[in-house]
LUMMILUM-713913 format. One record per residue: residue number from 1; residue in three letters; chain; y, x, z of N, C-alpha, C, O in turn. Coordinates in pm, 1 decimal. Each point is the difference from the previous one (the first is absolute). Example, Ala and Ser with C-alpha at 12.3 -4.5 7.8 and 13.67 -1.06 7.14 Angstrom:
<rs>
R   seq   type   mol       n.yy       n.xx       n.zz      ca.yy      ca.xx      ca.zz       c.yy       c.xx       c.zz       o.yy       o.xx       o.zz
R     1    ALA     A     -569.0     1319.0      780.0      119.0      -89.0        0.0      120.0       90.0        0.0       -1.9      103.6       66.5
R     2    SER     A      106.9     -138.6     -138.5      119.0       82.0        6.0      109.0      -77.0       73.0      110.8       50.9       16.9
</rs>
This chain:
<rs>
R   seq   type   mol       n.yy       n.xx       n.zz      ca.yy      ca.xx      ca.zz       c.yy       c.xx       c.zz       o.yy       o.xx       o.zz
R     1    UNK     A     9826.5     8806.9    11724.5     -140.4      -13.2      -39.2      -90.2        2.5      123.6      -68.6      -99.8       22.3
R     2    UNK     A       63.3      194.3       51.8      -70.7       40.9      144.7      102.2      -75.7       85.7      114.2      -29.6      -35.1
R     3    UNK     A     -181.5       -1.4      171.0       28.9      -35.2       90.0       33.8       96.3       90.6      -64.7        3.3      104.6
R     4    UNK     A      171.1       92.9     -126.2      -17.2      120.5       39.4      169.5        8.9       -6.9       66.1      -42.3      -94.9
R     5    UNK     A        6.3      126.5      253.5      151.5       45.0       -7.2       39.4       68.0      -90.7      -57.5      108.9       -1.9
R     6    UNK     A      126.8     -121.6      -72.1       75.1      103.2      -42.3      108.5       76.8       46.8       96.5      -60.3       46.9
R     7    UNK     A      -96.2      223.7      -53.6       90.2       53.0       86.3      149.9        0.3      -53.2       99.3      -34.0       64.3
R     8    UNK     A     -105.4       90.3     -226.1       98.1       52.1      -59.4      -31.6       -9.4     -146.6      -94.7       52.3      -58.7
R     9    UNK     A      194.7     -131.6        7.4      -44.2       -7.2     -184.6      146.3       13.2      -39.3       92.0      -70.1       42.2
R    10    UNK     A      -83.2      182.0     -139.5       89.6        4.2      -51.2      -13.7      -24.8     -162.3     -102.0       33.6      -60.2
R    11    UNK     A      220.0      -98.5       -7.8       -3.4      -12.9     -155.4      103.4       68.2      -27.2      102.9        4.4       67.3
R    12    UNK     A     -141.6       93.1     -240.2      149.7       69.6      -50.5      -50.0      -64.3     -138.0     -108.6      -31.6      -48.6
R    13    UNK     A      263.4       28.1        4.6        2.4      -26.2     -130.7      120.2       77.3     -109.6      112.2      -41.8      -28.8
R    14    UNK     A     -167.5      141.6       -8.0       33.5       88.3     -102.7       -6.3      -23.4     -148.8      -89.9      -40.6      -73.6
R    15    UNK     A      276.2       98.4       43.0      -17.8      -51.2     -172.8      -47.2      108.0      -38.0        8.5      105.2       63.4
R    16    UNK     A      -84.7     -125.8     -213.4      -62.6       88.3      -65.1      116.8       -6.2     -134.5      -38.0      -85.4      -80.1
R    17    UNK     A      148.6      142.5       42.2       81.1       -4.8     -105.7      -13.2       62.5     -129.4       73.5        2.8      -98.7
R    18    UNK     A     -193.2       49.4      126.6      -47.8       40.5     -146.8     -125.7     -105.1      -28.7      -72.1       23.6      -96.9
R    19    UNK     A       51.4     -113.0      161.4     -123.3     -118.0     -108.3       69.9     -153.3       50.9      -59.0     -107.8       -8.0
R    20    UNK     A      214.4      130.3       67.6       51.7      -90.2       -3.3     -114.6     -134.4      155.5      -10.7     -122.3        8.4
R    21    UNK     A      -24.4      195.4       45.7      -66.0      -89.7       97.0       35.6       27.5      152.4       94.6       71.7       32.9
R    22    UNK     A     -185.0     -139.6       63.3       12.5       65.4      150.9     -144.3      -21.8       90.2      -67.8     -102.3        9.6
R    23    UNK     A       49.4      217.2       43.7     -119.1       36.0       62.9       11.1      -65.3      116.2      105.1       21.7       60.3
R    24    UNK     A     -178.9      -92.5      -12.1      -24.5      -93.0      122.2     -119.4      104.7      105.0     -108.8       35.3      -45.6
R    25    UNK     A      146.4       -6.1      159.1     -124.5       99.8       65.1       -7.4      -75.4      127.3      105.1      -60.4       21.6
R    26    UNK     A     -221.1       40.1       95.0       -4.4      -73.7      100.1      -51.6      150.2       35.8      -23.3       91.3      -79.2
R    27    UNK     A       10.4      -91.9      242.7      -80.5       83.9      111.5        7.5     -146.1       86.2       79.7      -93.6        7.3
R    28    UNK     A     -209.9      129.9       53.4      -38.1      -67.2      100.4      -50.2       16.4      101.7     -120.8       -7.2      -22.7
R    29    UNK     A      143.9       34.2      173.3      -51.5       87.6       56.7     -119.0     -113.1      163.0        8.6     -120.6      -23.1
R    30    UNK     A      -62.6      139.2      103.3      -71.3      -31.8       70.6      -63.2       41.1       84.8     -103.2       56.0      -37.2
R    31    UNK     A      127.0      -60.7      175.7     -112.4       54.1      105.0     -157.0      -12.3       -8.5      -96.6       67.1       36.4
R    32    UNK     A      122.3     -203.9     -112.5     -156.7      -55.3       16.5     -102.2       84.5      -69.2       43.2       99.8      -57.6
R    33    UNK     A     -189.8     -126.8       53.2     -117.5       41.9      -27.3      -28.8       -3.6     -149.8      -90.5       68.0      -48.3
R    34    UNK     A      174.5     -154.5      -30.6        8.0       -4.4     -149.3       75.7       19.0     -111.6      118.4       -8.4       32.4
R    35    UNK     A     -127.8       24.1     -116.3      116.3       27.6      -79.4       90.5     -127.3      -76.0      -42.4     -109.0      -38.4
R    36    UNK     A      132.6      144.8       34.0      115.1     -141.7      -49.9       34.6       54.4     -171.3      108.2      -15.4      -56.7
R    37    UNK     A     -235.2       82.7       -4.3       95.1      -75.2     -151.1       34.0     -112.0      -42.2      103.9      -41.9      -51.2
R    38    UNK     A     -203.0       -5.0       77.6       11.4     -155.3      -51.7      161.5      -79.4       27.6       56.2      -75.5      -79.4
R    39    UNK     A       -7.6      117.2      209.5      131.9      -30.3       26.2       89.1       84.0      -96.0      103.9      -50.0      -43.2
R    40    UNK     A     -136.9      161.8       12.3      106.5       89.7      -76.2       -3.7      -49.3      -91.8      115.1      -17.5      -40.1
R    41    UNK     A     -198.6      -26.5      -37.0      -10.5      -55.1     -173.5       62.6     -143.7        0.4       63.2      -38.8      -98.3
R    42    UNK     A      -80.7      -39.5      207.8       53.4     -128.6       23.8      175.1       25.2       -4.8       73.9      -47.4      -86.2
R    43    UNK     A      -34.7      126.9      192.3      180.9       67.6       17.2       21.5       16.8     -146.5       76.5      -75.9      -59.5
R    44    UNK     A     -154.2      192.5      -14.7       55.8       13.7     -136.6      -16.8     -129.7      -89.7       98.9      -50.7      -53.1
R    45    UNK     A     -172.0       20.5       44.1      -29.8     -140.1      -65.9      101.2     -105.9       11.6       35.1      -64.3      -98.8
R    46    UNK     A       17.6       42.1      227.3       66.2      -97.4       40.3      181.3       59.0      -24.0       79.8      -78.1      -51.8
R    47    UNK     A      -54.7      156.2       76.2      121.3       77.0      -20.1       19.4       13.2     -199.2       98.2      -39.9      -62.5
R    48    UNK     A     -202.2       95.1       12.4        5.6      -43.3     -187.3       37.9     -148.9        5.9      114.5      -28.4      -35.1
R    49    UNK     A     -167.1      -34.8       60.9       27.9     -194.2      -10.6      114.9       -7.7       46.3       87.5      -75.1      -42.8
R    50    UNK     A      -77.9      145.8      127.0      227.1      -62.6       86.1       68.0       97.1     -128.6       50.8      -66.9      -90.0
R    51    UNK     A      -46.1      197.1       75.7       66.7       24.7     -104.1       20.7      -79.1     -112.1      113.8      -23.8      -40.7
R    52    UNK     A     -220.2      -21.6      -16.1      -58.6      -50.9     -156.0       93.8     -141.4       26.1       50.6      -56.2      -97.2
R    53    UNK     A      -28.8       -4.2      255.8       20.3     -136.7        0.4      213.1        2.0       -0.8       80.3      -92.0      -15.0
R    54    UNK     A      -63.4      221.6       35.3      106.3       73.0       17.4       93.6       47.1     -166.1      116.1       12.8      -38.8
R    55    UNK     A     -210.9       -4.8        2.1        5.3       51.1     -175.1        8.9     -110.4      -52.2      110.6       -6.6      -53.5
R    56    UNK     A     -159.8      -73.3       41.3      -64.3     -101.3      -96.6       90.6      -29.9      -68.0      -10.9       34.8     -117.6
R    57    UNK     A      119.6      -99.5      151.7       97.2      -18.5      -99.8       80.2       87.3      -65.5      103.1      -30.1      -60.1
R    58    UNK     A     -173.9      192.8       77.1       75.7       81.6      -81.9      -37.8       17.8     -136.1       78.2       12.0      -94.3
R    59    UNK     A     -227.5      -10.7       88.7     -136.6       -6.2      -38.8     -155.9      -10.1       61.5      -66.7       67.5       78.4
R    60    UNK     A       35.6     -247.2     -194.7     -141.3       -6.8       46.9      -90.8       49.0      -54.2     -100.4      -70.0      -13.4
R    61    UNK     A       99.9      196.5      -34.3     -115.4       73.3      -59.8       -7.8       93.9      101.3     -105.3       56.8      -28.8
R    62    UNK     A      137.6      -16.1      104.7      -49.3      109.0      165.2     -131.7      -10.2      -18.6      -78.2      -94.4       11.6
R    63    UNK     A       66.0      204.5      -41.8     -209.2       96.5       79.7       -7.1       18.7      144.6       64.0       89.1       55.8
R    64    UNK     A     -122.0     -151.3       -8.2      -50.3       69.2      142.8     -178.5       63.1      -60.3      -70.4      -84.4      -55.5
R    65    UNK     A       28.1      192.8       68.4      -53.4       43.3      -36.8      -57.7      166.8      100.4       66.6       85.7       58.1
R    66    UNK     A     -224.6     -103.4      -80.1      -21.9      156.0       92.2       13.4       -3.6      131.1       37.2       86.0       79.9
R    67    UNK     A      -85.6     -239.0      -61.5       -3.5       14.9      193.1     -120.4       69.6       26.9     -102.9      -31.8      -59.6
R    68    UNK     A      105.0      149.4      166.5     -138.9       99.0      -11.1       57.3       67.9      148.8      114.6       24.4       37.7
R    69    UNK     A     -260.4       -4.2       34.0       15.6       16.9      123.0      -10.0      169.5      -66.3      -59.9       34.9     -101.7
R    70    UNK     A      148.5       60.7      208.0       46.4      151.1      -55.6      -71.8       57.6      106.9     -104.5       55.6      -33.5
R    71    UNK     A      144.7      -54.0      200.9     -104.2       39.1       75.3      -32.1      -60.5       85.4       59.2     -107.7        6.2
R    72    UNK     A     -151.1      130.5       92.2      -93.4      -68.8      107.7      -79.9       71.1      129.9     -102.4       68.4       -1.3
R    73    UNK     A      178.9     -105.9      102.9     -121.9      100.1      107.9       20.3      -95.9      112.0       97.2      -69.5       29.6
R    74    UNK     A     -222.1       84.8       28.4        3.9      -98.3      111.7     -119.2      -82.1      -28.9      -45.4       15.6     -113.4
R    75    UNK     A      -19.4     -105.0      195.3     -114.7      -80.0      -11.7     -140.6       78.7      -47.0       -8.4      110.6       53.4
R    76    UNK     A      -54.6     -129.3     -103.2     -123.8       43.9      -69.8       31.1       53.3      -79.7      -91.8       80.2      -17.2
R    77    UNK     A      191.5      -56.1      -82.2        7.0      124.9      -63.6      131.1       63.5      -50.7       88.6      -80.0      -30.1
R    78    UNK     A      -67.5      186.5       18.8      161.5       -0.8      -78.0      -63.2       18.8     -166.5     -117.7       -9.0      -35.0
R    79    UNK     A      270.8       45.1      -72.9       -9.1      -37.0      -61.2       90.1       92.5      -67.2       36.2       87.6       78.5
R    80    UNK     A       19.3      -73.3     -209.2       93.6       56.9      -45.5       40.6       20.9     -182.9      -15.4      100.0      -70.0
R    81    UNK     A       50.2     -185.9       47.1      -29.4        3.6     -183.3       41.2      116.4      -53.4       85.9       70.1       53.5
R    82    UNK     A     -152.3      -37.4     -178.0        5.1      131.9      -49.0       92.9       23.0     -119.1       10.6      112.3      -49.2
</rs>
């Protein structure tokens, strides 16, 4: 999104076996002056679509669902959902 290095982004992807799904999580990290959610939501975003494209022929009814930035610090403000 920014024109800006990125230092270190990591993705995990955890099954959830009691609602039968898997949790997609990005960190994104940066020296620079701003903050990179926008890259983190993009990683998760883009990583749901390779799974889903991965699945598909198991079943095409897959939810990707609840992409939501969790926390944020860095740039003008942090952040932290409740």
């Amino acid at each position: 999104c920014h024109n800006i290095n990125i230092d270190n982004i990591n993705i995990d992807v955890k099954s959830n076996k009691k609602h039968h799904s898997l949790i997609v999580r990005a960190e994104v990290k940066t020296s620079s002056k701003t903050g990179v959610e926008m890259e983190a939501l993009t990683a998760v975003t883009l990583s749901c679509l390779t799974i889903y494209d991965m699945c598909k022929s198991l079943d095409k009814s897959i939810l990707i669902q609840e992409i939501k930035l969790v926390s944020k610090s860095g740039g003008k403000s942090d952040y932290k959902a409740v």
